[in-house]
N, C-alpha and C positions, 0 to 999 in steps of 0.2 A: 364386570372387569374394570380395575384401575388404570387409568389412565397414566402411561409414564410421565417423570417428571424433571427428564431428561431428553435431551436428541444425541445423540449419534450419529457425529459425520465420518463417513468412511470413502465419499466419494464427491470431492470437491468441484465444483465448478470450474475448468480451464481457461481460463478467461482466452480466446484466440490474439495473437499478437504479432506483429511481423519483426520484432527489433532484437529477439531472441529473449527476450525474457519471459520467463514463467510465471505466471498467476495462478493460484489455486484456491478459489473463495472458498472458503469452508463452510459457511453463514451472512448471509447478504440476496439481497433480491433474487438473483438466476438460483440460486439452491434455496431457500427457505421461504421468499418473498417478504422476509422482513427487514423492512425502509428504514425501523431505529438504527441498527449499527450492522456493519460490516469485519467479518473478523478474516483475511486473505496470506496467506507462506508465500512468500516470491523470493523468486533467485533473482538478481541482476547480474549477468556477465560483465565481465573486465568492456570498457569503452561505453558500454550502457551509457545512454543519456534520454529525457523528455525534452518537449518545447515547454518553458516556462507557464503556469498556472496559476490560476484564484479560485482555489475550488471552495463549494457553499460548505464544507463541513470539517470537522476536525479530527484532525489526522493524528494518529498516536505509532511509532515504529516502535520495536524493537528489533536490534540487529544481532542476528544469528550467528554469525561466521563472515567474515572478511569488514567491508569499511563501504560507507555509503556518502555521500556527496552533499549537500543542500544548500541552495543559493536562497534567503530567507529576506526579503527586501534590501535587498543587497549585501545581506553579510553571510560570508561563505562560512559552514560547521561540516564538521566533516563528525561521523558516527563510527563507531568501533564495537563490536563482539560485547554485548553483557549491558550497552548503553541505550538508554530511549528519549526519545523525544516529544512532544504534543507540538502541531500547529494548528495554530487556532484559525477557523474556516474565514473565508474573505481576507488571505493574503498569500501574497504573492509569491511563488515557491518553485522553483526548479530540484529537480532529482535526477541524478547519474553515479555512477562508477564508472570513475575516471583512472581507477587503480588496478593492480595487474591480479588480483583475485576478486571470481566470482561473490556476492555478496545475498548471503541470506536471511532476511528476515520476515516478521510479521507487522501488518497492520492490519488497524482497527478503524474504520469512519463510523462517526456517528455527524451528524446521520448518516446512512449507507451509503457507499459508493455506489455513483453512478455515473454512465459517462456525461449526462443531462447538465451536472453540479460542477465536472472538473472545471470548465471554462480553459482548457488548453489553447494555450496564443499559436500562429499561425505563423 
């Protein structure tokens, strides 16, 4: 028998959350156990905000539908539908939707996300 040379995700990891936002890890530790990268669909609701971060690994968005937030060693970018961005790991980065539509997109950590790497401030 040959081995496929493919996966197929049909049923993503929910990452649990209290802040209403949705994670859905498609590929990343809790679903495949693989620590090189991270591939996650999340919605942020309108108000959506994190505590400030320095997480060990590098973040790649692409945003979905509506507009996303980022506060990047102080300089605020704001992302829009069709636009992506990288941050490069070991700096310092805040995420919200601060705007009146929910916000969908995707990322990718390489290496994978984990809560271990994010380093979220208190």
């Amino acid at each position: 028998m040959t081995k496929k040379k493919y996966t197929l995700q049909n049923n993503p990891f929910v990452v649990p959350t209290n802040d209403g936002k949705v994670i859905k890890e498609h590929f990343g530790i809790p679903t495949t156990g693989n620590t090189d990268m991270s591939l996650a669909y999340m919605t942020a609701p309108s108000g959506w905000s994190e505590p400030f971060q320095t997480p060990e690994f590098d973040e790649y968005t692409f945003i979905i539908k509506g507009q996303k937030q980022f506060i990047i060693d102080g300089e605020t970018v704001i992302l829009k539908a069709g636009e992506s961005i990288k941050i490069e790991k070991n700096t310092r980065v805040q995420y919200s939707n601060p705007f009146s539509e929910a916000c969908e997109y995707i990322s990718i950590c390489t290496p994978a996300f984990s809560i271990d790497l994010v380093n979220r401030e208190d």
